[in-house]
Structures are given as C-alpha cells and as structure tokens.
VORO-503995 format. One line per field, with one value per residue (C-alpha): residue number from 1; residue in three letters; x, y, z. Coordinates in Angstrom, 2 decimals, always signed. Example, Ala and Ser with C-alpha at 12.3 -4.5 7.8 and 13.67 -1.06 7.14 Angstrom:
<dodos>
num = 1/2
residu = ala/ser
c1 = +12.30/+13.67
c2 = -4.50/-1.06
c3 = +7.80/+7.14
</dodos>
This chain:
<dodos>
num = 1/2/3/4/5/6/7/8/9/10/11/12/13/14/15/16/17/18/19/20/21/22/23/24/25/26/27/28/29/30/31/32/33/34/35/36/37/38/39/40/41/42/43/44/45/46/47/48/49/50/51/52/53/54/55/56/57/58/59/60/61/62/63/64/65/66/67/68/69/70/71/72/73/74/75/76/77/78/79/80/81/82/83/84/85/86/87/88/89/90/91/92/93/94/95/96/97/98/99/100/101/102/103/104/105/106/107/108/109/110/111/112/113/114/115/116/117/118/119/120/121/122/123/124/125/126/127/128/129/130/131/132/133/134/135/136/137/138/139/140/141/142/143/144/145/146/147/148/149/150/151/152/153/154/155/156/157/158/159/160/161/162/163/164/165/166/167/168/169/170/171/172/173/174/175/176/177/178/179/180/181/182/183/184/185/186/187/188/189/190/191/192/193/194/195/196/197/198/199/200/201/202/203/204/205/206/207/208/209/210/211/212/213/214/215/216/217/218/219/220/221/222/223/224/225/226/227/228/229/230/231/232/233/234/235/236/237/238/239/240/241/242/243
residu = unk/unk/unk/unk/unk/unk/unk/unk/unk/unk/unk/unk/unk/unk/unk/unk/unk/unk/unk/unk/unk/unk/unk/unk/unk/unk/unk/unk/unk/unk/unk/unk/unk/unk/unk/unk/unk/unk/unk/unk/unk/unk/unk/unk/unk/unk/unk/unk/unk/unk/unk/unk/unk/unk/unk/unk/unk/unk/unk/unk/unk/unk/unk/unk/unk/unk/unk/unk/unk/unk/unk/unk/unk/unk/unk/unk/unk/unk/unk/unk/unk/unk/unk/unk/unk/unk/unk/unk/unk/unk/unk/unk/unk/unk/unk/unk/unk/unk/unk/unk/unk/unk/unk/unk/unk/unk/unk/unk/unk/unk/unk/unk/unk/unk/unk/unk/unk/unk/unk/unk/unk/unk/unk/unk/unk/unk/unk/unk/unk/unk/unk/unk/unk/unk/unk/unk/unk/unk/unk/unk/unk/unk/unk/unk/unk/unk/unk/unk/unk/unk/unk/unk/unk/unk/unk/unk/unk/unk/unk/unk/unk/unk/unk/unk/unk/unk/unk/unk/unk/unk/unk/unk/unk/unk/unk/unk/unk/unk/unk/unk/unk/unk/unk/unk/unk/unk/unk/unk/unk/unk/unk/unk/unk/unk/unk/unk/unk/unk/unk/unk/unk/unk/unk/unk/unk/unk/unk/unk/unk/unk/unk/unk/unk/unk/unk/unk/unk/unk/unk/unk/unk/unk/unk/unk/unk/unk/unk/unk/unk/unk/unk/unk/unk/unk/unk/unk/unk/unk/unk/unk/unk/unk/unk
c1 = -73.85/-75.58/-77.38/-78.40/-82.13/-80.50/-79.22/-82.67/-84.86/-88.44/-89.95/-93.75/-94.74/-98.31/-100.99/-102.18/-101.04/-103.50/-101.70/-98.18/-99.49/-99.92/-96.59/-95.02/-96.57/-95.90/-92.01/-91.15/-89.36/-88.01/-86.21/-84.10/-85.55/-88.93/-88.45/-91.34/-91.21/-93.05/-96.80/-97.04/-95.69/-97.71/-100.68/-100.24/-97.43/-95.27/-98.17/-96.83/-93.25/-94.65/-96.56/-93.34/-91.89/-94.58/-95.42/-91.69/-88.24/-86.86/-85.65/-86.99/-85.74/-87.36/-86.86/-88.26/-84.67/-85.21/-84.11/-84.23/-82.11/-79.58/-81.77/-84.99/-83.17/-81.79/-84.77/-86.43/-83.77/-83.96/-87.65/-86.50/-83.83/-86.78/-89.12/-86.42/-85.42/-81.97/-81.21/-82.96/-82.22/-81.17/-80.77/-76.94/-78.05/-76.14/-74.77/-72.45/-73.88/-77.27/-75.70/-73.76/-76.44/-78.55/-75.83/-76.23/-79.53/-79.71/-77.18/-75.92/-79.42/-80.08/-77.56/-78.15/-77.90/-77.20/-79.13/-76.31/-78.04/-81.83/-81.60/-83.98/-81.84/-79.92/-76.92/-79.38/-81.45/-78.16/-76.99/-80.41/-79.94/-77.24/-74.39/-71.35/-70.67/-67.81/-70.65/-73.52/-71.29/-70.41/-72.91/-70.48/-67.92/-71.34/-72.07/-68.69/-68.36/-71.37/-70.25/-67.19/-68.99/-71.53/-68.66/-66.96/-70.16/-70.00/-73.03/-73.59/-73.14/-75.25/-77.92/-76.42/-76.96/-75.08/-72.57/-71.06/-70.86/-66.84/-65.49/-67.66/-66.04/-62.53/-62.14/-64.29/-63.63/-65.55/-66.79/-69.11/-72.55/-73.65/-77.64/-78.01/-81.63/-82.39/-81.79/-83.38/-82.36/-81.39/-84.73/-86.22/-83.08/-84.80/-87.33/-85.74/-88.96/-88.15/-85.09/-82.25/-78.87/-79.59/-77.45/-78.30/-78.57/-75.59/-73.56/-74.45/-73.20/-70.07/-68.92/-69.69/-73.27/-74.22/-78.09/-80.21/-83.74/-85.60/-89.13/-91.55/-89.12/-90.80/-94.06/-95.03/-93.93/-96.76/-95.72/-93.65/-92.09/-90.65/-89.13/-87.36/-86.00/-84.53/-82.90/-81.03/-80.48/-78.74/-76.83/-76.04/-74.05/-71.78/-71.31/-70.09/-67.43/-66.72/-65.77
c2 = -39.51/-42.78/-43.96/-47.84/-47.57/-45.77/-49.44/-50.80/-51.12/-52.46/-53.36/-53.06/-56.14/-55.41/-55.08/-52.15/-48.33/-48.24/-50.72/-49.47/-45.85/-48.05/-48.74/-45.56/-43.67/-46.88/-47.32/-44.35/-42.42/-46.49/-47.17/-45.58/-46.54/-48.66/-51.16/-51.23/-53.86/-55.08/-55.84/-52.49/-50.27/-52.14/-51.64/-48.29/-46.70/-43.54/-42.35/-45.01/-43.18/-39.67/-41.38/-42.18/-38.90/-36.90/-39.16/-39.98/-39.31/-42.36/-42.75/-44.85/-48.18/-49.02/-52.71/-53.59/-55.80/-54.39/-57.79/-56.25/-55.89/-52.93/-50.02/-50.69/-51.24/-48.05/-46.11/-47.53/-46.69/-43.24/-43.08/-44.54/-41.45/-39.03/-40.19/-39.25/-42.44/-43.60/-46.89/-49.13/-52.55/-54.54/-58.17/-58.93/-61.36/-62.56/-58.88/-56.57/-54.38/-54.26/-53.28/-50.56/-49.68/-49.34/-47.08/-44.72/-44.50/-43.28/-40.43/-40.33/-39.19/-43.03/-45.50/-48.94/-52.09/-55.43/-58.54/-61.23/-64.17/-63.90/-65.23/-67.91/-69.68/-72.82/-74.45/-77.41/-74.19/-73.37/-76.55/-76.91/-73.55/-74.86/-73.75/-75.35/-77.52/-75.03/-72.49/-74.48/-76.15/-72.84/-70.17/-67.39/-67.70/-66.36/-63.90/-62.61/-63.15/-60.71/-58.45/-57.84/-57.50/-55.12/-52.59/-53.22/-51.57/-48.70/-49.66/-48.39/-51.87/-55.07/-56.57/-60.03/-62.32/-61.67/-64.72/-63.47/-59.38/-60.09/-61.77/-58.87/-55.86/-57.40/-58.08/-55.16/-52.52/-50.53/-48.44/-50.74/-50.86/-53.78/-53.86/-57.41/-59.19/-62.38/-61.23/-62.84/-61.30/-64.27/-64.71/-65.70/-67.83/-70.71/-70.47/-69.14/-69.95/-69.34/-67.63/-70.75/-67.95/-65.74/-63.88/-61.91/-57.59/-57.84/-60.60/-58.59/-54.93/-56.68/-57.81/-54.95/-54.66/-51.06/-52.12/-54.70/-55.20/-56.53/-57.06/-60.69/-60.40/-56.53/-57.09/-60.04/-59.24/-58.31/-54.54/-53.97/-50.44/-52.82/-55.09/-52.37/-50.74/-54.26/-54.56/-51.52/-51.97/-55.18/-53.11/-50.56/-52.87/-53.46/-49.92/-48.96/-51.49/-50.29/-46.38
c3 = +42.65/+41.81/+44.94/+45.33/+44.36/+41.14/+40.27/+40.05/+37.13/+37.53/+34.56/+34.20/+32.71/+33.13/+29.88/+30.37/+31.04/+34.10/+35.51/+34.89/+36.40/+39.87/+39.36/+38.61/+41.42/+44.05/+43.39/+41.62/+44.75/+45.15/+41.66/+38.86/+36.12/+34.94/+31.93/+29.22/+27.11/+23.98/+25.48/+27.30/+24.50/+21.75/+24.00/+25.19/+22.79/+23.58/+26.09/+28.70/+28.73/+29.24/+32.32/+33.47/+33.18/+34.46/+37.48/+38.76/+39.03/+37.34/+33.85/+30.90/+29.77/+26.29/+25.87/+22.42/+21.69/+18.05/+15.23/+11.66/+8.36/+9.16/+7.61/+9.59/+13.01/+12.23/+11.44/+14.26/+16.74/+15.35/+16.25/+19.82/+20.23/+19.42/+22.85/+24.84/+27.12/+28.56/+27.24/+24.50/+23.52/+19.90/+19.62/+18.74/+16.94/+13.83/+12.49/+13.18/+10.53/+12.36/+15.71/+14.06/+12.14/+15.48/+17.12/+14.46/+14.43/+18.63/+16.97/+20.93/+22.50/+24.03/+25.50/+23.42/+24.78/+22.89/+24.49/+24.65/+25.60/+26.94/+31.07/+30.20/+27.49/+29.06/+27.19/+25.94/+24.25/+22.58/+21.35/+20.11/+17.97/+16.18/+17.59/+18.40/+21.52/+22.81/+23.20/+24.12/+27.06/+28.49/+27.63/+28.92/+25.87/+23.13/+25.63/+25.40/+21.77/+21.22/+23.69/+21.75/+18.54/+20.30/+21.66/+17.98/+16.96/+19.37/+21.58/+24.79/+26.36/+26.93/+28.74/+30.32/+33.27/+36.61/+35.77/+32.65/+34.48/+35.99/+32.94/+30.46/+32.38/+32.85/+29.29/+27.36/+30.74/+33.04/+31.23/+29.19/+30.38/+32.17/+32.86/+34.36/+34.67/+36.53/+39.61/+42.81/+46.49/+48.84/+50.49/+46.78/+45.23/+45.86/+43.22/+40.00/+38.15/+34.36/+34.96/+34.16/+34.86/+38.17/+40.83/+43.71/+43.77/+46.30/+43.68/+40.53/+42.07/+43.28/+39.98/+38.05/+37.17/+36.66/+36.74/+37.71/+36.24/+38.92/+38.47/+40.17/+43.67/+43.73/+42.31/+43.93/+47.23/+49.72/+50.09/+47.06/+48.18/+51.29/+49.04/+47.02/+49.76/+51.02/+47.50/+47.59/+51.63/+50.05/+47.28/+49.65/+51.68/+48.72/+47.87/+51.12/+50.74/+47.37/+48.72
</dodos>
C-alpha cells in the first residue's frame, strides 16, 4: 500500500556523488524515490543509481528529459530500461514520433514520463516561443495538449505542475501518471523563488498527483529528515480523507 512518504521524490541536485550519498542515507527511510538529474548523472554516471539502491529503500527517478530525433531517444531510453529505475523522463516536445519512439525503447521495464511544460516557464516565456496567444494566455490548455499526445504515444504519464493535475486526470483518467514538481508546503509559499506555477503537498495529493518532487523546502530546511516527515504529515492528512 502506498504510504505518504511514498509520494515524495527528492531530487539530489547536488554535483557530486559524495554529496548525493549524504542524501541517500539522511532521507532514505523519509522518501520514495530520489530524482537524479543531468549534473549528477553526467558527473557521476550509473554509479550514483547503484548508491541509491544499495544505501536505501527508495526507488530511482532518472530525469535526463531526453530531446532527440526518434531513433536516438529510443536507443537511449533503451539504455535507461537496462539500469533498472522506475520512471524516466522525455521532453514532449514537438513529436509524437519521438514520444512513441521513447515508449518503445523502455520495452515496459521503466515508467516514462513526458515533461509538459517545465514549472519555471510563465505564459510571457510561451508567447515568447512562438506560440499562439490561446496557449500563452493560459498555460494549462499546452499542458493538456501534450498530455494527450504523450498517452497517444503510450507513455507512462507526465511530469506537470500542481495546477494543471485536476483537469490532466479528469480528462486523460486516473490511471495516468501524474509526478508534479514545484511544490512548496504552506510555511514556504511565500517565496516561490524560480518556480512561476506551485501548489502545496496537501493541494497536489488532493487533485490527483501521484508524486511530488520536492527538493529546496527539504534540503534547505535546518533538519531536513523533520521537514520530510512534516510533508508527508501534510499528505497524510489528505489520504485519510481519501479512505
């Protein structure tokens, strides 16, 4: 049964495996998974994910939100499948093709996410892309449009911010994944440094969020294995309402 500490991902921004070890033996009775992204794996490579697994309980989150022509996403996703972690990420980007392409390359042995919309990106970022004012004004509707095309393509689900969650699980169901970054607990909402579309743990879990990739709220609290206990004290609270 998934418990509320399973819902959080921490991911270990940090330059060097050393560092990330700290991590892993810290929070890793504390979290379900820990997130390594591009710096960490380009530094340290595969070695950093059998740290994980050999120093923890929690699962792997490879977050290398893979951007290629169709054969080379899929090769590298194959690669990906082969470490053995539970969910990986591919840009949605502009192709179908590629996110297709990506699915078949995990062959079913990793859950693969396609990033929507980075948390960071405001509607002024969009309309400075190039894309239409009916998208730029309401940053939901491309979210949803590349949700669509990434269940089309038989993706696992998507990584989005907690505001688009509702509308992504009542239209595409349940069932898609929903792993939801830019998260800030109450006491921290105030300062949503470079993070422009945040919710709280408690508001993600409520509409549907089936992870939450919490990282500066944990890290840069003064006792870090506190502050991830008060997370999933807060998540708790909504899955007891929930049974």
């Amino acid at each position: 049964m998934k418990t509320a500490k399973d819902y959080i991902i921490f991911p270990l921004d940090v330059p060097s495996a050393k560092e990330a070890r700290r991590y892993v033996t810290l929070l890793g009775a504390h979290v379900g998974m820990f997130k390594v992204g591009l710096e960490l794996f380009i530094r340290s490579g595969p070695e950093i994910i059998r740290i994980i697994k050999s120093e923890s309980g929690a699962g792997v989150f490879l977050d290398l939100k893979l951007h290629d022509i169709p054969v080379t996403v899929e090769r590298a996703m194959a690669a990906v499948a082969d470490l053995d972690v539970a969910l990986a990420t591919v840009h949605c980007g502009e192709s179908v093709a590629m996110l297709k392409a990506a699915a078949l390359g995990a062959g079913g042995k990793v859950g693969v996410l396609g990033v929507t919309v980075l948390t960071s990106v405001s509607g002024e970022d969009i309309r400075s892309a190039g894309f239409i004012e009916a998208l730029s004004t309401d940053v939901s509707q491309l979210v949803l449009k590349r949700a669509a095309a990434a269940q089309l393509a038989g993706l696992t689900g998507i990584v989005c911010s907690g505001l688009e969650v509702g509308t992504i699980k009542k239209k595409l169901g349940s069932d898609f994944l929903c792993v939801t970054p830019g998260i800030r607990p109450a006491w921290e909402l105030a300062d949503c440094d470079d993070q422009r579309r945040v919710a709280t743990p408690a508001g993600a879990v409520r509409d549907g969020s089936d992870y939450l990739v919490i990282g500066r709220p944990i890290r840069d609290a003064g006792d870090p294995v506190d502050a991830a206990k008060r997370i999933a004290d807060e998540i708790s609270s909504v899955l007891c309402h929930q049974t």
